[in-house]
gemmi code that builds the backbone of each chain (N, CA, C; Angstrom):
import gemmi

chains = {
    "A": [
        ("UNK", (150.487, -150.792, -25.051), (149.348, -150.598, -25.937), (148.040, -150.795, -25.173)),
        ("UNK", (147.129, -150.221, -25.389), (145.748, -149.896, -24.609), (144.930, -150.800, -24.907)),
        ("UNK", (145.378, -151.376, -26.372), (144.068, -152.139, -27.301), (142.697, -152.310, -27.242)),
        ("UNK", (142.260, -150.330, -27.396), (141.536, -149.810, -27.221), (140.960, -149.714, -28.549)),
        ("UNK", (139.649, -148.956, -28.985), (139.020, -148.823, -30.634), (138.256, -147.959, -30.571)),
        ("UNK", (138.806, -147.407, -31.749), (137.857, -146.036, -31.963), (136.843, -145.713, -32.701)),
        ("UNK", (135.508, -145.842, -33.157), (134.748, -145.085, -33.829), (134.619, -144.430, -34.749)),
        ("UNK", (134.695, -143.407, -36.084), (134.033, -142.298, -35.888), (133.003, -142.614, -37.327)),
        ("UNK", (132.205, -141.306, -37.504), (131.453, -141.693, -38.819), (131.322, -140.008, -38.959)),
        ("UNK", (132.014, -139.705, -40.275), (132.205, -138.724, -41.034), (131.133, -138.589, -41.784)),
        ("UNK", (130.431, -136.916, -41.783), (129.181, -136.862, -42.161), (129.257, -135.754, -42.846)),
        ("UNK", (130.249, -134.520, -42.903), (130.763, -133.398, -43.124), (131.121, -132.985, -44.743)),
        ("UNK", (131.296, -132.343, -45.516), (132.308, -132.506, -46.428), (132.833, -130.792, -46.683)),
        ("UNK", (132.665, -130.121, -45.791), (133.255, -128.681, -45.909), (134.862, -129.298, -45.037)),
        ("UNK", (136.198, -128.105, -45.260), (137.361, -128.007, -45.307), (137.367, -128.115, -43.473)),
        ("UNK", (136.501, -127.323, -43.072), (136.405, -126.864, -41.295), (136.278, -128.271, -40.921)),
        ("UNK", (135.126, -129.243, -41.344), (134.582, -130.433, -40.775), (135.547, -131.461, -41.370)),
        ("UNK", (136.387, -131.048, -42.052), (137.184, -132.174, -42.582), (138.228, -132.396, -41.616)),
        ("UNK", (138.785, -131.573, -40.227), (139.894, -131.555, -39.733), (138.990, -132.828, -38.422)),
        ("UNK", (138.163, -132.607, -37.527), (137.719, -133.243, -36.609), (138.121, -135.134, -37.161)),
        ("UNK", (137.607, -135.335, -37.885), (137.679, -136.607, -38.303), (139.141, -137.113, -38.274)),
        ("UNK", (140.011, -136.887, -39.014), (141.169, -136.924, -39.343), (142.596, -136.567, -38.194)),
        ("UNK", (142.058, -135.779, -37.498), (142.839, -135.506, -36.386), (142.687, -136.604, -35.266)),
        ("UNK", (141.336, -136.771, -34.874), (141.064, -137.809, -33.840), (141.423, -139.042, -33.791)),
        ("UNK", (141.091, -139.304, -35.690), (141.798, -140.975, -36.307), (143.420, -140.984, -35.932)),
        ("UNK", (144.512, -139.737, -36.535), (145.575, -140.461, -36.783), (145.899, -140.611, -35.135)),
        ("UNK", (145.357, -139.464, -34.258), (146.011, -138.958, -32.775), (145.989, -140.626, -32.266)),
        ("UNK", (144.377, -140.962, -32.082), (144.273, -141.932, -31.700), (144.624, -143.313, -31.800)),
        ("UNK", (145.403, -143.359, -33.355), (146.130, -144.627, -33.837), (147.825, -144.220, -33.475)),
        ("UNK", (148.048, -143.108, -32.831), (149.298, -142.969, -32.233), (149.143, -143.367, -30.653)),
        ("UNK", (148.305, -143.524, -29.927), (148.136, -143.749, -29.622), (148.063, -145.351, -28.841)),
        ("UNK", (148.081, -145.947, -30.065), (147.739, -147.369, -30.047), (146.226, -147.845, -30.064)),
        ("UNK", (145.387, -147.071, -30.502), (143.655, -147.329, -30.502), (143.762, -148.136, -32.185)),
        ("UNK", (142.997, -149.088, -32.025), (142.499, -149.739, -33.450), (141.484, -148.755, -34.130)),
        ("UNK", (141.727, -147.924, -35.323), (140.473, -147.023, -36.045), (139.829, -147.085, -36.794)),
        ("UNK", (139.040, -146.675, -36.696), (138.063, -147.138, -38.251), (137.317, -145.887, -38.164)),
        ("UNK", (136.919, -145.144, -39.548), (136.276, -144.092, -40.131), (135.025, -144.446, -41.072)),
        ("UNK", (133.970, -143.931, -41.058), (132.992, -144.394, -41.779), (132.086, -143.345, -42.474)),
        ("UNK", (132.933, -143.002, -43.647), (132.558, -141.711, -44.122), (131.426, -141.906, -45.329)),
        ("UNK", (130.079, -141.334, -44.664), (129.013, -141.572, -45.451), (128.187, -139.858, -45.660)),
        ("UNK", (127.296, -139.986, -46.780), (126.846, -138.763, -47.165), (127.767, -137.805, -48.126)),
        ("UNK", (128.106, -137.059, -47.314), (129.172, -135.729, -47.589), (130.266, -135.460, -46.967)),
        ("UNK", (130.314, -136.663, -46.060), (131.466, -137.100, -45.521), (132.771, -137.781, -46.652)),
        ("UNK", (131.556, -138.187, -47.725), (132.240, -138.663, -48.839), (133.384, -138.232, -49.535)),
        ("UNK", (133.294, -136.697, -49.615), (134.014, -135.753, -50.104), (135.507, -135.810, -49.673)),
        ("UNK", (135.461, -136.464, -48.192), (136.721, -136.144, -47.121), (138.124, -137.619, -48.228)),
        ("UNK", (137.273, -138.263, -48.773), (137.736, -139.586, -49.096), (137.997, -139.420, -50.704)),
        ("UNK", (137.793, -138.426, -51.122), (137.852, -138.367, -52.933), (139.317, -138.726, -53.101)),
        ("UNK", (139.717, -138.862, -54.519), (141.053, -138.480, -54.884), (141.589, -137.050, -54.985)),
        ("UNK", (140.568, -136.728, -56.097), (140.894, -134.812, -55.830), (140.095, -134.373, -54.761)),
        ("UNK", (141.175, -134.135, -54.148), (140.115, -133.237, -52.449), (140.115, -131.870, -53.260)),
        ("UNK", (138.778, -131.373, -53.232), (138.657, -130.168, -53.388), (137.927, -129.447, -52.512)),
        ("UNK", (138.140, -129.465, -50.783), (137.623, -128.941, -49.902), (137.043, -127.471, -49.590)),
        ("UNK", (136.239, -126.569, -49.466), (136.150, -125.502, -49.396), (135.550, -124.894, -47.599)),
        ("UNK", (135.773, -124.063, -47.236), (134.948, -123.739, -46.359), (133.782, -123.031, -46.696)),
        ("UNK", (132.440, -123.168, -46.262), (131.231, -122.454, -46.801), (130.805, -121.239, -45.424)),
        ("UNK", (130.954, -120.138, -46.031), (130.644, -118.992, -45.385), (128.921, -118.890, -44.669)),
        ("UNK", (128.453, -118.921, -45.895), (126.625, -119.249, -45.887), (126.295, -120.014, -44.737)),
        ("UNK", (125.153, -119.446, -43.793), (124.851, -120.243, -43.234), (125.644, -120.845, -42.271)),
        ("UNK", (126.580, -119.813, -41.623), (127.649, -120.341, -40.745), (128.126, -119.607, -39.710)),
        ("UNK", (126.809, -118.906, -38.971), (127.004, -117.318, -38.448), (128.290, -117.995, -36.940)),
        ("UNK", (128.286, -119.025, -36.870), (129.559, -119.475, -35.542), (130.497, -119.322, -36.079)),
        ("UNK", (131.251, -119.156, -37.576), (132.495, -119.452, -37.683), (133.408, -118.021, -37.745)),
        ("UNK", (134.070, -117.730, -37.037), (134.699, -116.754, -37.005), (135.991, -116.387, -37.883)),
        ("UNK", (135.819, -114.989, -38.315), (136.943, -114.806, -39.150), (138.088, -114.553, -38.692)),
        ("UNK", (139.311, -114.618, -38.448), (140.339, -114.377, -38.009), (140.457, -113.408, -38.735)),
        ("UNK", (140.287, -112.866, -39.783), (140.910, -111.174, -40.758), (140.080, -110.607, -40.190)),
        ("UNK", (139.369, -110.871, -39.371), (137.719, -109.688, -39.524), (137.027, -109.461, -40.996)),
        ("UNK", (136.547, -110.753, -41.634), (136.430, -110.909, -42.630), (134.936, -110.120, -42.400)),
        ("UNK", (134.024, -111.319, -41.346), (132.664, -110.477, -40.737), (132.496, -108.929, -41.047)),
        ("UNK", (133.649, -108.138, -40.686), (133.570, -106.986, -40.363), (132.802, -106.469, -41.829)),
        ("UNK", (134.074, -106.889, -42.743), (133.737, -105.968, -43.891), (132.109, -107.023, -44.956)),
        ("UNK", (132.599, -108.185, -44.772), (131.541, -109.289, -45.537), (130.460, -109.206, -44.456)),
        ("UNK", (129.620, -108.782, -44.209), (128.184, -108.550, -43.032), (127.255, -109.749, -43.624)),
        ("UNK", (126.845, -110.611, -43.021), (126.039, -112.186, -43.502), (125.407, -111.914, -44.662)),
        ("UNK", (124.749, -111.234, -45.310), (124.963, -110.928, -46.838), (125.718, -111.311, -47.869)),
        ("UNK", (126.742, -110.383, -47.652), (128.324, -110.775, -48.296), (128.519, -112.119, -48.611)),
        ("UNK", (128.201, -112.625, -47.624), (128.900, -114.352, -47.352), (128.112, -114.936, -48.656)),
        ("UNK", (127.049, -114.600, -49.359), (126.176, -114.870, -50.627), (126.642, -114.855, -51.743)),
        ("UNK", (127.678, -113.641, -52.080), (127.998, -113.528, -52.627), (129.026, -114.188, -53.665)),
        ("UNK", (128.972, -114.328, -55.250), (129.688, -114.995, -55.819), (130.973, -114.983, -55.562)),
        ("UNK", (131.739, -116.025, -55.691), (133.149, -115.981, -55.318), (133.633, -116.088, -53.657)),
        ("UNK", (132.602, -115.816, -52.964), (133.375, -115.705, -51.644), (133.688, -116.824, -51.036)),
        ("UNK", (133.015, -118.007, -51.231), (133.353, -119.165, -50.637), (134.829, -119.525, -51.259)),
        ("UNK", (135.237, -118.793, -52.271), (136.623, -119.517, -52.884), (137.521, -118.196, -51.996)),
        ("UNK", (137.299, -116.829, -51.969), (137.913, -116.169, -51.348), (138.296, -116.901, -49.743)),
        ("UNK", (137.098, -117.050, -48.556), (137.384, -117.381, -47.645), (137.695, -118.714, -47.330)),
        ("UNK", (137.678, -119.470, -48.781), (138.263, -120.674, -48.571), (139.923, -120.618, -48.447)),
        ("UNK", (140.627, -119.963, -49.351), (142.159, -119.639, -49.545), (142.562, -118.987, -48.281)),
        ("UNK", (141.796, -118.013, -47.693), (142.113, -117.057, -46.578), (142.620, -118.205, -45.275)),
        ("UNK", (141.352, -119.152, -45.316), (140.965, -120.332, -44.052), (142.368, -120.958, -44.531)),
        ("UNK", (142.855, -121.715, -45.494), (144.144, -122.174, -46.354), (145.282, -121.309, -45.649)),
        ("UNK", (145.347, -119.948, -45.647), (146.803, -119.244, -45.694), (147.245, -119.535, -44.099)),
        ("UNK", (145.964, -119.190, -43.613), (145.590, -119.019, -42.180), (146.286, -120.357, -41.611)),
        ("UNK", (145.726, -121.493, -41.540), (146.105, -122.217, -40.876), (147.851, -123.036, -41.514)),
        ("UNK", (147.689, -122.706, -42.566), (149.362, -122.798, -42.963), (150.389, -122.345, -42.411)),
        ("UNK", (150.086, -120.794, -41.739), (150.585, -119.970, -41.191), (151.049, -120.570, -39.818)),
        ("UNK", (150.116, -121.485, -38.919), (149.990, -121.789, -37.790), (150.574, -122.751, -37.831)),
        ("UNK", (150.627, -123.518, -38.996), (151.699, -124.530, -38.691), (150.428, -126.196, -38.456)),
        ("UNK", (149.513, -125.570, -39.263), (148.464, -127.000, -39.329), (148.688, -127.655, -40.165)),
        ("UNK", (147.937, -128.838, -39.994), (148.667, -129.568, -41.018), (147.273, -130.225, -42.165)),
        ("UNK", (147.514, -129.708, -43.550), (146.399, -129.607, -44.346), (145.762, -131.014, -44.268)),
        ("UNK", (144.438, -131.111, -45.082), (143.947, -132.477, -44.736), (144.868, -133.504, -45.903)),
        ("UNK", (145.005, -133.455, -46.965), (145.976, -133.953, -47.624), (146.951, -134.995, -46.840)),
        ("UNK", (147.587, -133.750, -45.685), (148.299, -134.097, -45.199), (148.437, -135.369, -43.768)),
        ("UNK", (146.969, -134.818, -43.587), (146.719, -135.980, -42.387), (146.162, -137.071, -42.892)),
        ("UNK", (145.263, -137.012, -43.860), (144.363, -138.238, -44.304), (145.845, -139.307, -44.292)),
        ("UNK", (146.916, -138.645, -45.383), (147.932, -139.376, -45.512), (148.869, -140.006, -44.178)),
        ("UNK", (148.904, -139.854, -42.911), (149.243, -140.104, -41.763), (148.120, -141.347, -41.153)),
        ("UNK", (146.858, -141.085, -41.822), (146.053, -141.841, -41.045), (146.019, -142.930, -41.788)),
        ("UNK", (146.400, -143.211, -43.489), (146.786, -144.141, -43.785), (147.673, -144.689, -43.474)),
        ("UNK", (148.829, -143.759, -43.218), (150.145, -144.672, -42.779), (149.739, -145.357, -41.319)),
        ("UNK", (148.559, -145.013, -40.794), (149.126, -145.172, -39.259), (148.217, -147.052, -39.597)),
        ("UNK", (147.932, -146.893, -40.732), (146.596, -148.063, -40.564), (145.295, -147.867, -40.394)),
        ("UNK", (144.610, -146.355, -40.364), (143.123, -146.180, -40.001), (142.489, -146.732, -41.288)),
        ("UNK", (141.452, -147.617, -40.817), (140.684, -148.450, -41.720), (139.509, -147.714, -42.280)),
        ("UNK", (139.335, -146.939, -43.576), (138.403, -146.132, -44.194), (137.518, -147.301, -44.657)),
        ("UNK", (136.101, -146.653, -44.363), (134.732, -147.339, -45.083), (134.396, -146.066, -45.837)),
        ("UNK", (133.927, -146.270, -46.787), (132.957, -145.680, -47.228), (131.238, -146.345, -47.661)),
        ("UNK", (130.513, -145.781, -47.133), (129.142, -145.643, -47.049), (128.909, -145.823, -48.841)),
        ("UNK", (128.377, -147.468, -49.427), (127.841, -147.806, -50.432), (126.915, -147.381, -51.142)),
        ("UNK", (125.952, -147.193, -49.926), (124.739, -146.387, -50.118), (124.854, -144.814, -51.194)),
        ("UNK", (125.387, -143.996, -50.535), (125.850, -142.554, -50.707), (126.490, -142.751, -51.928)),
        ("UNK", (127.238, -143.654, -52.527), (128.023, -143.703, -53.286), (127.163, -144.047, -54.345)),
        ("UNK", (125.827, -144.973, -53.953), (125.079, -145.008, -55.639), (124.381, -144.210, -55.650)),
        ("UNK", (123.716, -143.183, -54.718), (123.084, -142.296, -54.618), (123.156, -141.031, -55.209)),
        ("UNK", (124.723, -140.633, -54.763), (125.148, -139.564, -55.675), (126.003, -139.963, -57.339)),
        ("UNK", (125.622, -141.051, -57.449), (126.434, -141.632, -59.013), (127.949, -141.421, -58.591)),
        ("UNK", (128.687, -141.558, -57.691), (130.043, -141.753, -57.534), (130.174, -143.241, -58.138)),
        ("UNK", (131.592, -143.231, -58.599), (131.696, -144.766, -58.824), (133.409, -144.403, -57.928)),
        ("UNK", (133.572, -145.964, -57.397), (134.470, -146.023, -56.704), (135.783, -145.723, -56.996)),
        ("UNK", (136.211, -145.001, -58.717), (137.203, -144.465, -58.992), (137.931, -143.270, -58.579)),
        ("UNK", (136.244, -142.602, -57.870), (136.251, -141.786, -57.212), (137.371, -140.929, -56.102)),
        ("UNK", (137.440, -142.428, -55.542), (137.790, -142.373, -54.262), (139.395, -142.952, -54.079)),
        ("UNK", (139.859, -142.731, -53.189), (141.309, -143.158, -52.556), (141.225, -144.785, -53.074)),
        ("UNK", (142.260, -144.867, -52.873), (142.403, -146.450, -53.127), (142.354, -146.908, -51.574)),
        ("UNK", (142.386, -147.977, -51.416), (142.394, -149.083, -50.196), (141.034, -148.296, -49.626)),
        ("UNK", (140.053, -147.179, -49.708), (138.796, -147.292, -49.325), (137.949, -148.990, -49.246)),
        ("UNK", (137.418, -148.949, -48.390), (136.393, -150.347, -48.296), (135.076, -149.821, -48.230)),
        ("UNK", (134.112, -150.501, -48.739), (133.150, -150.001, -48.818), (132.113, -151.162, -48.057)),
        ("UNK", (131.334, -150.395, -47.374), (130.236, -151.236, -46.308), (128.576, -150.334, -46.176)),
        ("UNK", (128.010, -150.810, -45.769), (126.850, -150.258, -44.943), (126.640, -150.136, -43.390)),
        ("UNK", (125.556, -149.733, -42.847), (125.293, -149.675, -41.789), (125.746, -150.366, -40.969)),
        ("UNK", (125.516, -151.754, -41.255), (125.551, -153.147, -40.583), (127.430, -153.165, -40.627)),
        ("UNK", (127.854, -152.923, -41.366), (129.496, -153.175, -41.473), (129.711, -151.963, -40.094)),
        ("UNK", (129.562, -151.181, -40.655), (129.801, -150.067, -39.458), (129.598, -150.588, -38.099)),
        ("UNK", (128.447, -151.200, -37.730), (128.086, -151.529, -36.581), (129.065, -152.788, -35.965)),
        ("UNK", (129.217, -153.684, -36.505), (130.145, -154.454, -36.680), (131.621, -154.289, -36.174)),
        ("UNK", (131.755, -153.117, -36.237), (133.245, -152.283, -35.679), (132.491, -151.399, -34.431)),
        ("UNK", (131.619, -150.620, -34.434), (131.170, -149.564, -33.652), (130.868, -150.311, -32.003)),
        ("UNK", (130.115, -151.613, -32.570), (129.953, -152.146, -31.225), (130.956, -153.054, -30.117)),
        ("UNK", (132.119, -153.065, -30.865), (132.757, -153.212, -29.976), (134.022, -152.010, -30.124)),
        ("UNK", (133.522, -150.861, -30.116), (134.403, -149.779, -29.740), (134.528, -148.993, -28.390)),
        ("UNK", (135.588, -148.547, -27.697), (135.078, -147.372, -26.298), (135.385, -146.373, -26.503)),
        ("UNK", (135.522, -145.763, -27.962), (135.144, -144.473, -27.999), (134.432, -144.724, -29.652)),
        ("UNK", (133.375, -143.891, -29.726), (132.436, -143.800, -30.961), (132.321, -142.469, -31.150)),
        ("UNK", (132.342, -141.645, -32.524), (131.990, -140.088, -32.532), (131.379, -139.859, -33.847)),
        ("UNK", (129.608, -139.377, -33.727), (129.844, -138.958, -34.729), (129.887, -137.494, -35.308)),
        ("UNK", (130.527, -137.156, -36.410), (131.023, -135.778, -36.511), (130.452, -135.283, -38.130)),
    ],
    "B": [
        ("UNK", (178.403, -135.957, -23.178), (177.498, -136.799, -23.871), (176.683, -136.155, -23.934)),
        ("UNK", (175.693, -137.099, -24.776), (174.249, -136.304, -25.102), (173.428, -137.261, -24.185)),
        ("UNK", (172.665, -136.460, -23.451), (171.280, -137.161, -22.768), (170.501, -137.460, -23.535)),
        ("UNK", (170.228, -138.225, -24.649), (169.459, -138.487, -25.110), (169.720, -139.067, -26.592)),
        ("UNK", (169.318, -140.024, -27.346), (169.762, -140.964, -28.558), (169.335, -140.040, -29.388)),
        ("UNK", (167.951, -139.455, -29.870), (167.225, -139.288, -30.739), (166.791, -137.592, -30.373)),
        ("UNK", (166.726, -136.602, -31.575), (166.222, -135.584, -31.518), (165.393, -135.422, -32.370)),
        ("UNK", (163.999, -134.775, -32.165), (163.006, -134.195, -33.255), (162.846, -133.070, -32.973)),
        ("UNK", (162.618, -132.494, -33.982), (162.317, -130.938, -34.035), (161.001, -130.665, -34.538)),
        ("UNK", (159.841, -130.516, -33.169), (158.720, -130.091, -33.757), (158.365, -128.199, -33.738)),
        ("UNK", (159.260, -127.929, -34.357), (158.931, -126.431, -34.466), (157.929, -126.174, -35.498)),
        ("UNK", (157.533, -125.168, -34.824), (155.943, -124.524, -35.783), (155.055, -125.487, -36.022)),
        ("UNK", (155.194, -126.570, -35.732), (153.950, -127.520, -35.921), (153.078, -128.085, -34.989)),
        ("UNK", (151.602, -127.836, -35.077), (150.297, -127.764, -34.618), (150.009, -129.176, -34.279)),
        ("UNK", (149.074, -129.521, -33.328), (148.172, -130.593, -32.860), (147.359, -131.095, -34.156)),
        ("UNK", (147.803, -131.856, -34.335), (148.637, -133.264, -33.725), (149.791, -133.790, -34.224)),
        ("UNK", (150.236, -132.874, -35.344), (151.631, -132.961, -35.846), (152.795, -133.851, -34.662)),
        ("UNK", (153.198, -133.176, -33.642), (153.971, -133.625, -32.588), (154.128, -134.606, -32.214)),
        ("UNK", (152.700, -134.682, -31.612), (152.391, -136.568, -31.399), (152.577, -137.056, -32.631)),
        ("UNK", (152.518, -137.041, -33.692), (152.352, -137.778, -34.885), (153.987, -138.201, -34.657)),
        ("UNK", (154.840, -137.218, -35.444), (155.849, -137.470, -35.674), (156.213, -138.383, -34.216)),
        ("UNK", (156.750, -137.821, -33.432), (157.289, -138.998, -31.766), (157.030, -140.158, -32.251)),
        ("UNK", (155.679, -140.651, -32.368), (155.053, -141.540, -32.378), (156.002, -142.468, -33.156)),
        ("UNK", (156.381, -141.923, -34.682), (157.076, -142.061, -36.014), (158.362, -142.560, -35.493)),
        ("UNK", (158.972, -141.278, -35.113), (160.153, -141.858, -34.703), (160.850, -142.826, -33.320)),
        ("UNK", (159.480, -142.601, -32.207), (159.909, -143.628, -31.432), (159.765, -145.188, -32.223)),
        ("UNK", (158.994, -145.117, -33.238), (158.872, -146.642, -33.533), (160.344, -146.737, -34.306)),
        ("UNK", (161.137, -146.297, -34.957), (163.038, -146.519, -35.490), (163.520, -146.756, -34.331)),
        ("UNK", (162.949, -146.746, -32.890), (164.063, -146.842, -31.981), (164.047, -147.820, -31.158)),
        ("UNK", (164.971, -147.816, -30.166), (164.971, -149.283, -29.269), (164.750, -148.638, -27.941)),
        ("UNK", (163.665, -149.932, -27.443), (163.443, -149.845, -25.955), (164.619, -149.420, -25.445)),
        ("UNK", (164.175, -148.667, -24.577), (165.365, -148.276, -23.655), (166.224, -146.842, -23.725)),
        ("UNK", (166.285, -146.129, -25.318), (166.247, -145.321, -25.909), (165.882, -144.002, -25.535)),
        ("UNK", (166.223, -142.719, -25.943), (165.467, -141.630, -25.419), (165.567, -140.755, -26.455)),
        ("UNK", (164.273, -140.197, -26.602), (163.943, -139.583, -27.384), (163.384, -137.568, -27.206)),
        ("UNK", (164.794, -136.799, -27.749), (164.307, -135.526, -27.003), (163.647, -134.824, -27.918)),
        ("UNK", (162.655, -134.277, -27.674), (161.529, -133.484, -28.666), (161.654, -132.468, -28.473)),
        ("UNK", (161.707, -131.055, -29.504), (161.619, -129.609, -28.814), (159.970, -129.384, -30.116)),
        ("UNK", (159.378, -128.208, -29.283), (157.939, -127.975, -30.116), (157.893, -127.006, -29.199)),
        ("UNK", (156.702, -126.020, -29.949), (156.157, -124.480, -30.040), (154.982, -124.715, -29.683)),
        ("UNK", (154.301, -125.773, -30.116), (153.187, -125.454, -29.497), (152.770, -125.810, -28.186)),
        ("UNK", (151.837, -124.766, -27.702), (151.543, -124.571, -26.361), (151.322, -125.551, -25.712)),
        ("UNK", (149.893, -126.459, -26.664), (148.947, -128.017, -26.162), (149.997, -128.889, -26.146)),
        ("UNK", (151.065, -129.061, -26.558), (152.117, -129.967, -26.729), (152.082, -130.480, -25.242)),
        ("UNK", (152.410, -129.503, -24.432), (152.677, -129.878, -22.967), (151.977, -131.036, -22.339)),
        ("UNK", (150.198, -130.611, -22.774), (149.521, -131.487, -22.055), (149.396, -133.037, -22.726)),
        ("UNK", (149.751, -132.957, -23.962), (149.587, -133.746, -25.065), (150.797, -134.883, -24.964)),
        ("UNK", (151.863, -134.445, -24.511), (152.963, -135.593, -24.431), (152.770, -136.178, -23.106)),
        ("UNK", (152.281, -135.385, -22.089), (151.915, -136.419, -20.859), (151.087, -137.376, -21.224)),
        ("UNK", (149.809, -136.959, -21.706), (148.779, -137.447, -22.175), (149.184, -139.038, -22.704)),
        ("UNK", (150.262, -138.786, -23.707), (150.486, -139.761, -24.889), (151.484, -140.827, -23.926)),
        ("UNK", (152.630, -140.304, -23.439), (152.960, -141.383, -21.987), (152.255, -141.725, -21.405)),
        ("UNK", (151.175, -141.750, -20.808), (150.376, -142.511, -20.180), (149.566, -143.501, -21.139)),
        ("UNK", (149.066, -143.102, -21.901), (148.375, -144.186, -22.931), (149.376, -145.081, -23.663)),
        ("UNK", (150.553, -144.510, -24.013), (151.144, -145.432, -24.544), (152.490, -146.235, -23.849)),
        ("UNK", (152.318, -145.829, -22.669), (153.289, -146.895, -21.490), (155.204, -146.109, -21.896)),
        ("UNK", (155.352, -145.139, -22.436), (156.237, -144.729, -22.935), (157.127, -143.588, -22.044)),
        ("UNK", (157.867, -143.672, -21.376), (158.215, -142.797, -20.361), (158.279, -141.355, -20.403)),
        ("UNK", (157.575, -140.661, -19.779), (158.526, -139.243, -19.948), (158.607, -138.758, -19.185)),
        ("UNK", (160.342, -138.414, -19.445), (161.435, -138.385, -18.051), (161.093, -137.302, -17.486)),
        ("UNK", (161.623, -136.199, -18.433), (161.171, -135.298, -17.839), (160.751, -134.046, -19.524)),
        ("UNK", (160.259, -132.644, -18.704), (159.500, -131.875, -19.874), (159.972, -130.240, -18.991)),
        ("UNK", (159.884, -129.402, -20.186), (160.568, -128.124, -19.622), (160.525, -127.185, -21.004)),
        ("UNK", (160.838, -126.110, -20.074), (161.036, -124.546, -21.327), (162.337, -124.358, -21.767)),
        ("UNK", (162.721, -123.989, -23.170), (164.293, -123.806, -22.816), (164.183, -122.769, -24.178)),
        ("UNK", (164.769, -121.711, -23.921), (164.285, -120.367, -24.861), (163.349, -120.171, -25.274)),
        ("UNK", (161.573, -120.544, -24.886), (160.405, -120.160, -25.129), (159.918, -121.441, -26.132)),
        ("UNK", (160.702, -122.366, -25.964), (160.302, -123.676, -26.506), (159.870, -124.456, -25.874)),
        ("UNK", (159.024, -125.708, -26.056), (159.268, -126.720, -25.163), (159.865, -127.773, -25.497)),
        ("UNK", (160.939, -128.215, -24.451), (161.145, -129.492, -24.515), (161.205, -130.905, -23.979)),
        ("UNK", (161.034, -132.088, -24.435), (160.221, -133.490, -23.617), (161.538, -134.145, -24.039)),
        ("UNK", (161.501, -134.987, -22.850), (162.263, -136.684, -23.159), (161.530, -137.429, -22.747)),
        ("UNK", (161.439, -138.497, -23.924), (160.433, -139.677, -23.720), (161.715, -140.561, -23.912)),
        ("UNK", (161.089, -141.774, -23.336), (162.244, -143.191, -22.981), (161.134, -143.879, -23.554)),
        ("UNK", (161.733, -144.818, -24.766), (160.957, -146.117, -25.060), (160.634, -147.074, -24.793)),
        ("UNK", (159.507, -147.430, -24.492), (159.053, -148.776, -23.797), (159.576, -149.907, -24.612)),
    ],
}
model = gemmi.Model(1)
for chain_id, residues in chains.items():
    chain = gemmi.Chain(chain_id)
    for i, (resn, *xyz) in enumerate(residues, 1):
        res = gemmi.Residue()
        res.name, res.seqid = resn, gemmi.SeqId(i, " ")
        for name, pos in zip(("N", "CA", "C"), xyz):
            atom = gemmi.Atom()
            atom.name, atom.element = name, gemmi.Element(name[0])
            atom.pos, atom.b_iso = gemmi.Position(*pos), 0.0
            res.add_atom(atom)
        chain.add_residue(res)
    model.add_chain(chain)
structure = gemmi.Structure()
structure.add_model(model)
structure.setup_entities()
């Protein structure tokens, strides 16, 4: 064991930004790294009970379509009603196909592995969440809690 | 005999699936143990060296065998 510690602080809450977080936590608690996640803002989303993740087309001229979605949807398109649920299912079939593994599926690995979820207090009265919200065994902290873990980490990310 | 105690089958499954599971099932097993993995994916390769070295966990050896790959890790 390395008894090494990891970082990260989840800032994201689209389906794309939901994989970085979650992958790095469980890899790295296979690893043998001590983890901790500190999902604040819209990172919040990553931590709900009902994940209802989407990918957002808008405003996202880097993300590439694997259908050649671009081709026929021209950055316009991407405006359009419904499409974020269209290229959300597509992004869904897609990586099912490949053999990824949904976030559902990892969040649940990163609990098993022991990754220690914060959620950001702040964000949470901000947007009127109440903590029913959220997963169970979430902990909830601020800045200062975060730091508390962050500073004695050797790897920190935020994403 | 079989070279090896333990088999997983990481077919069709993506980074970090692989490592995940090993990880899983080297912990049911006993030092000393060997554990043979077959997986599809490509990163796998670099990913199980990777994970022997960080996690002190041997691996014996790693190879292709019908367009698969496959690893033996020995438990620390």
């Amino acid at each position: 064991m390395s008894g090494k510690k990891l970082g990260i602080i989840a800032t994201k809450g689209t389906l794309d930004w939901a994989y970085p977080p979650f992958i790095l936590a469980s890899t790295a608690a296979a690893l043998g790294y001590e983890t901790q996640i500190f999902f604040t803002f819209y990172g919040l989303q990553l931590v709900r009970k009902d994940l209802n993740l989407k990918v957002s087309p808008l405003g996202n001229p880097g993300m590439p379509m694997p259908m050649a979605m671009d081709k026929w949807f021209p950055v316009l398109g991407t405006a359009l009603p419904g499409m974020e649920a269209v290229m959300t299912s597509m992004m869904k079939a897609k990586m099912k196909s490949k053999g990824v593994a949904s976030i559902e599926e990892l969040r649940e690995l990163c609990i098993e592995a022991e990754v220690k979820m914060v959620g950001c207090q702040m964000t949470v009265d901000l947007f009127d969440f109440t903590q029913d919200n959220f997963i169970d065994g979430l902990e909830y902290g601020g800045a200062a809690t975060f730091f508390e873990f962050a500073g004695e980490t050797d790897v920190c990310l935020y994403i | 005999m079989a070279d090896f105690d333990q088999e997983l089958d990481a077919s069709g499954l993506n980074c970090p699936l692989p490592i995940l599971r090993a990880k899983k099932t080297l912990a049911g097993m006993d030092t000393g143990q060997v554990l043979r993995i077959v997986a599809t994916d490509p990163g796998s390769v670099k990913d199980f060296e990777a994970f022997a070295k960080q996690t002190g966990n041997e691996l014996m050896d790693s190879g292709e065998e019908g367009g698969k790959f496959v690893f033996r890790i020995k438990k620390a």
